[in-house]
Backbone as a ProteinNet text record, in pm:
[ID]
protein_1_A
[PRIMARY]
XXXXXXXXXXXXXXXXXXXXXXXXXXXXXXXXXXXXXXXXXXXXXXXXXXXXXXXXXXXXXXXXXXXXXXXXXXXXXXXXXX
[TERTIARY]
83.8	0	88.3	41.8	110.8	50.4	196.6	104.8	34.4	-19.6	-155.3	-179.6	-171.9	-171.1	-345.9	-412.6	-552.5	-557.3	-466.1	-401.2	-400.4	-354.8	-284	-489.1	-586	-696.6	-709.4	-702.8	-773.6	-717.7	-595.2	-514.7	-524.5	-528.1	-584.6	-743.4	-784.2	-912.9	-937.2	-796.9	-811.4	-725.7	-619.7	-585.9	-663.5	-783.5	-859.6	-973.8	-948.7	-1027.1	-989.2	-869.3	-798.2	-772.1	-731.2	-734.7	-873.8	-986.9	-1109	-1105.8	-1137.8	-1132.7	-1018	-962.1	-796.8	-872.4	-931	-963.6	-1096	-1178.4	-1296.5	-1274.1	-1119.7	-1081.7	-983.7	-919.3	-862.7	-904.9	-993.9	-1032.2	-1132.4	-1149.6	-1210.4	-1245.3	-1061.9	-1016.8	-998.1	-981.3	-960.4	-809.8	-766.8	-579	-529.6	-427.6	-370.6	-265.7	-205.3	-53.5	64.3	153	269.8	255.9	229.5	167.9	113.1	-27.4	-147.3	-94.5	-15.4	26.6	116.6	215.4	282.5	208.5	86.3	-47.1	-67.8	-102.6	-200.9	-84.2	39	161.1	154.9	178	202.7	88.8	-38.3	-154.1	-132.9	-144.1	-150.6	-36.9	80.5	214.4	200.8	102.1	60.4	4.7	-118.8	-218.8	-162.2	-104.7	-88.7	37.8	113.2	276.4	131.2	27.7	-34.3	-121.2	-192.7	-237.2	-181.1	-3.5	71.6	86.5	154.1	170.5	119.2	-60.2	-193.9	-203.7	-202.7	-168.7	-39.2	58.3	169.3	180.5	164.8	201.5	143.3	-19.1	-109.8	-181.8	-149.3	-226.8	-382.8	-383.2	-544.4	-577	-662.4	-749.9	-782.3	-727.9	-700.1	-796.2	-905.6	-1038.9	-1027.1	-976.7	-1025.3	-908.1	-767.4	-691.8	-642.4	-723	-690.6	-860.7	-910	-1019.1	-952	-936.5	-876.6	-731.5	-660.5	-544.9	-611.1	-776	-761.8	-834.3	-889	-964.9	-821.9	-730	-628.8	-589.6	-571.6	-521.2	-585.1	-704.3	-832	-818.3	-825.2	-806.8	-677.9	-560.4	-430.4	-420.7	-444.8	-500.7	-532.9	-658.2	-775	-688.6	-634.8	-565.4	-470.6	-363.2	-249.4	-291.2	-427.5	-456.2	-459	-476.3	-518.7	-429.1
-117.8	0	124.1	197.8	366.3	403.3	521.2	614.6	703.6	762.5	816.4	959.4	1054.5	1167.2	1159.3	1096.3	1100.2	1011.5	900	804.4	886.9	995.4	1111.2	1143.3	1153.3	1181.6	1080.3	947.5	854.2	824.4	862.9	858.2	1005.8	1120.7	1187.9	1213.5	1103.8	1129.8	1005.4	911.6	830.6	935.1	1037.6	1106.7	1222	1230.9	1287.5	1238	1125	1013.7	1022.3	963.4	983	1091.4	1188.7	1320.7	1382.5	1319.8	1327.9	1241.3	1155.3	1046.3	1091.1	1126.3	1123.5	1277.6	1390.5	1502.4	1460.6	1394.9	1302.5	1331.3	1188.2	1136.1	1221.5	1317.1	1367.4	1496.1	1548.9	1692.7	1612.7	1502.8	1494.2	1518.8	1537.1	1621.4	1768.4	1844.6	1932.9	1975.6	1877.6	1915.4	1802.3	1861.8	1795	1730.1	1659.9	1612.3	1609.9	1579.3	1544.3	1387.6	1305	1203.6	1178	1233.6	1213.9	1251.3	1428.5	1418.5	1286.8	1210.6	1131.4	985.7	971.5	899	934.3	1030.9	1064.9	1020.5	1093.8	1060.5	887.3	832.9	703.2	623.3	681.8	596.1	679.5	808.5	851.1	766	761	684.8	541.8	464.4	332.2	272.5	353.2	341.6	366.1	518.7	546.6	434.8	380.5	285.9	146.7	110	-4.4	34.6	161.8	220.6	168.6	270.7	219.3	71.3	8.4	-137.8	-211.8	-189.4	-241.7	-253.2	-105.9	-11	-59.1	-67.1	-82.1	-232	-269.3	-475.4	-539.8	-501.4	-629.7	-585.5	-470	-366.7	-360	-321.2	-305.7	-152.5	-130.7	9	110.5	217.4	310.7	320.5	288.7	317.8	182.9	92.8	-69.8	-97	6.2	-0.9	24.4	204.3	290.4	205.3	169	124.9	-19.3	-93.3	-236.4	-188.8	-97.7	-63.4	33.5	104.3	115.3	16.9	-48.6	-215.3	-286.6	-314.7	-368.4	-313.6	-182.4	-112.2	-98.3	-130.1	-122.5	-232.2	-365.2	-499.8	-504.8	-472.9	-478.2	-422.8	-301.7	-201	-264.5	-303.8	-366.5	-487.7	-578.4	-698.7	-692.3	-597.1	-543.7	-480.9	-411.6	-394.5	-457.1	-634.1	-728.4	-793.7
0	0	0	-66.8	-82.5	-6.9	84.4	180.6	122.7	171.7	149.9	269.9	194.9	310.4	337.2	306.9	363.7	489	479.1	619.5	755.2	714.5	859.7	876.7	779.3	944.1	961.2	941.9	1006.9	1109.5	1140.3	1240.5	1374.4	1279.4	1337.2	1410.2	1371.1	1426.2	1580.7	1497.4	1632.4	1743.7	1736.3	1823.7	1912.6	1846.2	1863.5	1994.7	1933.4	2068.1	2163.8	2168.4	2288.1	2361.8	2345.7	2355	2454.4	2364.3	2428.7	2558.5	2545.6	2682.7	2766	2755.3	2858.3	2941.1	2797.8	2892.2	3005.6	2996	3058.4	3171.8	3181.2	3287.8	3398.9	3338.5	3449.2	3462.3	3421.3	3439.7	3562.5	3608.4	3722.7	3846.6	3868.7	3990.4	3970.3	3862.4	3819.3	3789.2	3820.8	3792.5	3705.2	3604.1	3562.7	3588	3612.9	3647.6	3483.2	3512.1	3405.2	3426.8	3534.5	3441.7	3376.3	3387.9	3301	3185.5	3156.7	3016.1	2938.6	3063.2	3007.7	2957.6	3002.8	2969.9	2848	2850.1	2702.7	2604.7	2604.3	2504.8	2471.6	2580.1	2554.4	2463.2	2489	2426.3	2292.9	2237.8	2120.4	2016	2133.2	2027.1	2010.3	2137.4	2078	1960.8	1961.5	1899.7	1715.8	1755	1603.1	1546	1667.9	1611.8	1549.5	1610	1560.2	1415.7	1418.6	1320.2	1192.7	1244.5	1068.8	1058.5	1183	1145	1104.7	1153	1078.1	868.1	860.1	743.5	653.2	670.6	617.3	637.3	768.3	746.1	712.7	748.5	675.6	556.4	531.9	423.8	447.9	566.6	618	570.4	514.2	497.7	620.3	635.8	660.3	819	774.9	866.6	958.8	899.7	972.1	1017.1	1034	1089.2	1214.9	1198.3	1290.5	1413.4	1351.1	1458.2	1531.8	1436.7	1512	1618.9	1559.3	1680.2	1782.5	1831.1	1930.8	2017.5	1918.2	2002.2	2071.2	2003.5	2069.2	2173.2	2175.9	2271.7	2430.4	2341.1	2463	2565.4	2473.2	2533.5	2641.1	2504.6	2640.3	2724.5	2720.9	2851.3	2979.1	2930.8	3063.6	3080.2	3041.4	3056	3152.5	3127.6	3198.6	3316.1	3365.3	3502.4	3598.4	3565	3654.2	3698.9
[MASK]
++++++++++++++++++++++++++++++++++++++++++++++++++++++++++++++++++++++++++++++++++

């Protein structure tokens, strides 16, 4: 698959997600920490490192990429809490 500068929203829109949810969750207390920013970093750079790998390794389509890498992300997430 050729990149594709239309690739960057589908990716951008999954950063967008996150972004959202992360503000959800810690505007709870009303303060932010430099963890939480170091949170948000880590999930935006997950997600989008599975995005391309999706994209570029299995040649998954753009949309069914950036969605299946934040399902994964989701799963390992909750997995790794327990």
């Amino acid at each position: 698959m050729v990149f594709d500068y239309a690739n960057l929203s589908v990716i951008g829109i999954g950063i967008i997600r996150s972004v959202a949810g992360w503000l959800e969750n810690v505007l709870e207390d009303g303060k932010i920490s430099s963890y939480e920013y170091a949170q948000l970093g880590a999930t935006i750079f997950r997600t989008a490192l599975l995005s391309l790998g999706l994209i570029f390794g299995l040649d998954l389509e753009p949309l069914a990429a950036s969605g299946s890498a934040f399902v994964i992300d989701f799963i390992v997430s909750k997995l790794s809490k327990k």
